[in-house]
C-alpha positions in Angstrom: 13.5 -14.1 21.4 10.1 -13.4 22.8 8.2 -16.5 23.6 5.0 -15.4 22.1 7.1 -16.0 18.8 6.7 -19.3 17.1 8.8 -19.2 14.3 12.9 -19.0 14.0 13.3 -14.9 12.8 17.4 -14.8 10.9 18.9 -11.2 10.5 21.2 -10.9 8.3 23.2 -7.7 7.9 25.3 -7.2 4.4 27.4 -4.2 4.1 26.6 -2.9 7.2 27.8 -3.4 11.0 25.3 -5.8 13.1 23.1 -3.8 15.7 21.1 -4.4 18.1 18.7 -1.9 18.1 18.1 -2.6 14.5 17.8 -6.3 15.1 15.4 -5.4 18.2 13.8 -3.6 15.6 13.5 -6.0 13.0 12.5 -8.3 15.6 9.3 -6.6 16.8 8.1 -6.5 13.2 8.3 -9.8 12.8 6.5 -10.4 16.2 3.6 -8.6 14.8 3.4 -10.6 11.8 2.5 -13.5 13.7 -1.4 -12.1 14.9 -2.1 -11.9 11.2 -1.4 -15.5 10.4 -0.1 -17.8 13.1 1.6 -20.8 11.5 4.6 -18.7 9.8 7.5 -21.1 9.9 10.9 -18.8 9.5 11.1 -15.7 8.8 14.4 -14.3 7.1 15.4 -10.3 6.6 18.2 -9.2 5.2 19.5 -5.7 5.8 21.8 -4.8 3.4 23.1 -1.1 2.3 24.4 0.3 -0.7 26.2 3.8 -1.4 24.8 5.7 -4.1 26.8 7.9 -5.9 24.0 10.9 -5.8 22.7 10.2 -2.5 24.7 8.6 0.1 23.6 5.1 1.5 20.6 4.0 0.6 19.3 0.5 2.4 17.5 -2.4 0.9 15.6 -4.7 3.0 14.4 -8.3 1.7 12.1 -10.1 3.9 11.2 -14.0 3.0 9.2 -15.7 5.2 8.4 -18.9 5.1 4.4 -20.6 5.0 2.9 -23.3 4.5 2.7 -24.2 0.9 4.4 -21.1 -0.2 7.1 -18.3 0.3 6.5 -14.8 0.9 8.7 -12.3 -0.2 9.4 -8.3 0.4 11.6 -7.3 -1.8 10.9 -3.7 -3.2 13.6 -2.6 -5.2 13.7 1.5 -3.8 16.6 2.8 -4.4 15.0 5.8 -5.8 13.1 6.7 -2.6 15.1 9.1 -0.1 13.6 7.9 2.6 15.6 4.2 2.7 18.1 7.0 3.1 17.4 6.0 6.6 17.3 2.2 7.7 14.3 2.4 10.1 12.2 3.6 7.3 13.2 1.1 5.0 12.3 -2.0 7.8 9.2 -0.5 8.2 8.1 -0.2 4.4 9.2 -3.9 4.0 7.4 -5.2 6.4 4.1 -3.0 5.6 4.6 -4.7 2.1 4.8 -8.2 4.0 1.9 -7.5 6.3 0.0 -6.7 3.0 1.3 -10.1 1.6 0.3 -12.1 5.1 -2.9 -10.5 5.3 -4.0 -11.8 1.8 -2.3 -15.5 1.9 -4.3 -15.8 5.6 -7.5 -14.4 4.0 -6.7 -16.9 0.8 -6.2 -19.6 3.3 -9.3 -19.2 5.2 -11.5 -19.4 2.0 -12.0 -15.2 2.5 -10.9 -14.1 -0.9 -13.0 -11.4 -2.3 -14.9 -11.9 -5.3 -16.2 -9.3 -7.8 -19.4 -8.6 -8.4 -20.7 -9.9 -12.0 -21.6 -6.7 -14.3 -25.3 -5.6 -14.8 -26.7 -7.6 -17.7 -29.0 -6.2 -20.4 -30.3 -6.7 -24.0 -30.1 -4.0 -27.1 -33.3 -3.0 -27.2 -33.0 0.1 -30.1 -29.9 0.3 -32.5 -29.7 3.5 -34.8 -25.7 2.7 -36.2 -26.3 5.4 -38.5 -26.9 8.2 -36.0 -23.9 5.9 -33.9 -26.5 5.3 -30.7 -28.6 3.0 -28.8 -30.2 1.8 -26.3 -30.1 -0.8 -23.7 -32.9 -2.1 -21.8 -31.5 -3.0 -18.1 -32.7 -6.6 -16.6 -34.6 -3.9 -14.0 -36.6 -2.4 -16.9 -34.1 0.6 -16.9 -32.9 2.4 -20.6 -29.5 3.1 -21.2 -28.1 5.3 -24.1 -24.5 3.8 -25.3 -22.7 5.0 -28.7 -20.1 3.0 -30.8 -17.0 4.4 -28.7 -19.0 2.5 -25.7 -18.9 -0.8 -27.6 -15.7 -3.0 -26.7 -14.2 -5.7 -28.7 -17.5 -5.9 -31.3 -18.2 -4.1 -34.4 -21.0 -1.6 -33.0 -22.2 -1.7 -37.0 -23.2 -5.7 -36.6 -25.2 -5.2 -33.2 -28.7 -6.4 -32.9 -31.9 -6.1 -31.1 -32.3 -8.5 -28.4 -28.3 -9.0 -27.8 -27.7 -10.1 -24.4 -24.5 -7.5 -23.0 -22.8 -6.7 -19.9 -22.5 -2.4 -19.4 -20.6 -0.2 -17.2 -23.8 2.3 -15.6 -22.6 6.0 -15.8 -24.1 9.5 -16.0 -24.1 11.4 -19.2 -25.6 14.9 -20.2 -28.3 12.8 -21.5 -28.8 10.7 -18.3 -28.2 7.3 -17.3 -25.9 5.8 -20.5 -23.8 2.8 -20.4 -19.6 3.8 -20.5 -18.7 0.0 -22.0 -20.9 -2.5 -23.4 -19.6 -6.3 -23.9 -21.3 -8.0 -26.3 -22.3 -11.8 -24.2 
C-alpha cells in the first residue's frame, strides 16, 4: 500500500479470479479519493461478475467507503450497459460515481453546500380572467404578462390586485411574460 494512503482499502473479488493488476487498479482509485476528502476511514470494493445470457460477463463493482458520520456507497446497478462488459470500465464508473459522492459529503462537511437562489418576487398588478391574462409588476418596476396555464397550484379565476407571487422570467412573442406564477 502506498504510504500517502491513510485509510485500510479491502478488495474483494466474487466470481472472478483475484488479480493484481485489477487490484493495482482499484488501488490507485482509491488513492485518489483521498485529495478530495482526507479523513476516509476504510474503503471496501467488491468486484464481482456475472454471465448474462445475451451478453457474456458483465461486472458489477460496489464501492463503500467508510466517513465520518456516514457511509458512502457506489453501487450502480448496470447490467444493461455494454461497457461493464469490460472490468476496467466498470472500476472506473464506480469510482467516478464515488468521487461525485466524496466531493459533495467534503463540500457538505465544510459548510460549502450550494444554495438556490430565492425566485423574483412580484405583485398582480392587472387581472383580466375573462380574456385569461395579466400582468405582474416586478419588485424592479418591470411588467410581466402571465395567463392561467402560467398559474400553479391557485385558481387563476380567484387572483387579485396586489397579490404578492413568485414567477419564472421568460420570453414570449409578446415580450417579457412570467412561465409560472406561485401565489405567496
Amino acid at each position: 500500500m502506498n504510504n500517502s494512503v491513510h485509510f485500510p482499502i479491502q478488495i474483494i473479488f466474487n466470481n472472478l479470479r483475484r488479480s493484481r493488476s485489477l487490484e493495482s487498479n482499484v488501488r490507485n482509485h482509491a488513492e485518489k479519493l483521498g485529495k478530495y476528502f482526507d479523513r476516509i476511514m476504510s474503503c471496501k470494493v467488491c468486484i464481482e461478475t456475472h454471465r448474462h445470457h445475451y451478453k457474456g460477463k458483465i461486472y458489477h463493482v460496489r464501492i463503500d467507503i467508510i466517513v465520518p458520520n456516514a457511509e458512502l456507497v457506489a453501487n450502480r446497478d448496470l447490467a444493461d450497459n455494454h461497457a461493464h462488459e469490460d472490468v476496467y470500465v466498470a472500476i472506473r464508473d464506480a469510482f467516478l460515481a464515488m468521487t461525485r459522492q466524496i466531493k459533495k459529503y467534503a463540500d457538505k462537511q465544510r459548510g460549502e453546500v450550494k444554495y438556490h437562489e430565492l425566485p423574483p418576487e412580484g405583485r398582480i398588478r392587472e387581472i383580466a380572467p375573462l380574456a385569461d391574462y395579466g400582468f405582474i409588476e416586478t419588485l424592479d418596476g418591470r411588467r410581466l404578462r402571465f395567463t392561467s396555464k402560467s398559474v400553479i397550484d391557485y385558481d387563476f379565476s380567484k387572483l387579485e390586485v396586489g397579490e404578492r407571487v413568485t414567477f419564472v422570467e421568460a420570453k414570449s412573442n409578446d415580450g417579457p411574460a412570467a412561465s409560472t406564477v406561485y401565489v405567496k
